[in-house]
N, C-alpha and C positions, 0 to 999 in steps of 0.2 A: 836756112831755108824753112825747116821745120817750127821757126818760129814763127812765121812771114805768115806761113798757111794757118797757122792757129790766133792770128792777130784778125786774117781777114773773113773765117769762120766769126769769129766772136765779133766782130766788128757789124756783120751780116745778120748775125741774129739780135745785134742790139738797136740795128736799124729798124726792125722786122716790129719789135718789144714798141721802141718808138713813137712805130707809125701807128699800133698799134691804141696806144693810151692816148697819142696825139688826137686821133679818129674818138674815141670815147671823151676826153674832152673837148672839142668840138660839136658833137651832140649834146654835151649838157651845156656848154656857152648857147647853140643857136637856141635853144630850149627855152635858153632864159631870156637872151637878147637876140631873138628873131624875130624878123616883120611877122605880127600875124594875119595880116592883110594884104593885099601887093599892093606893091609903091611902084606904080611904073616910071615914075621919074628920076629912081635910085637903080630901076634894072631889075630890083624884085620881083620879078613876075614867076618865076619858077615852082610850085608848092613841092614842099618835101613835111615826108612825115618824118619824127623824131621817136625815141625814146617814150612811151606811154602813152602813144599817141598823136603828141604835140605836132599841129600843123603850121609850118612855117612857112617862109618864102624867101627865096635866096636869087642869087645872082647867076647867071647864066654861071662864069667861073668858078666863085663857090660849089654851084652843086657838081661840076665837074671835077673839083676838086675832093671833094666833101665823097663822092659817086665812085671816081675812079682812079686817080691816082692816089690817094695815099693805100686803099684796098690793095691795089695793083703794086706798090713798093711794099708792102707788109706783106704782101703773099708769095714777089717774086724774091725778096730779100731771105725771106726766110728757104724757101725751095732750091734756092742757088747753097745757100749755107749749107745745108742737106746731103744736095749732090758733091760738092766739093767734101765734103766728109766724108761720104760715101767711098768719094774715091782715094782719097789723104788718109782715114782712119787715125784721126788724132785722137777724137771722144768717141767715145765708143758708150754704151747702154749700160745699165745695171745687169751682172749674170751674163755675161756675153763670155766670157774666157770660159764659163763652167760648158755653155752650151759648146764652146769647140773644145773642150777637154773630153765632154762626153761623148759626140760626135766621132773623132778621132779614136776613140777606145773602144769602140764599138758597143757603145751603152745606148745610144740615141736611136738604135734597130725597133 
């Protein structure tokens, strides 16, 4: 079981990593290949600013997509990873055993 929970930790924060670089590539694709104009006959009517400024125009979907979900799986993916750790304690932080050693020993007064 203890592996189960450490598969779906790391499973969660490599979604998180992902969506992550997925979101930074997409910015530099629309940057390079987005309407800089709108196209209303493609749907592009939307302006989004990019990366350095760059103003483009994208698809209702797109920037829906582009806007709020992939943010929204990178933030919730990662936050769930988090709290399930939290409560499993499989990884735990750099210095964490020293501080409940110290703690427990009465050193951390």
């Amino acid at each position: 079981m203890a592996l189960l929970q450490k598969i779906l930790i790391v499973t969660l924060l490599a979604i998180a990593i992902g969506c992550f670089f997925c979101s930074l590539y997409l910015d530099n694709y629309y940057g390079v290949n987005g309407a800089l104009k709108p196209d209303p006959t493609a749907g592009r009517i939307y302006p989004k600013i990019l990366h350095h400024g760059v103003h483009v125009f994208m698809t209702k979907e797109e920037k829906f997509q582009f806007d709020v979900v992939l943010p929204s799986v990178c933030i919730g993916s990662f936050f769930i990873a988090a709290l399930l750790n939290m409560r499993w304690k499989h990884f735990r932080g750099p210095g964490v055993d020293q501080l409940h050693r110290r703690s427990r020993s009465g050193l951390g007064k």
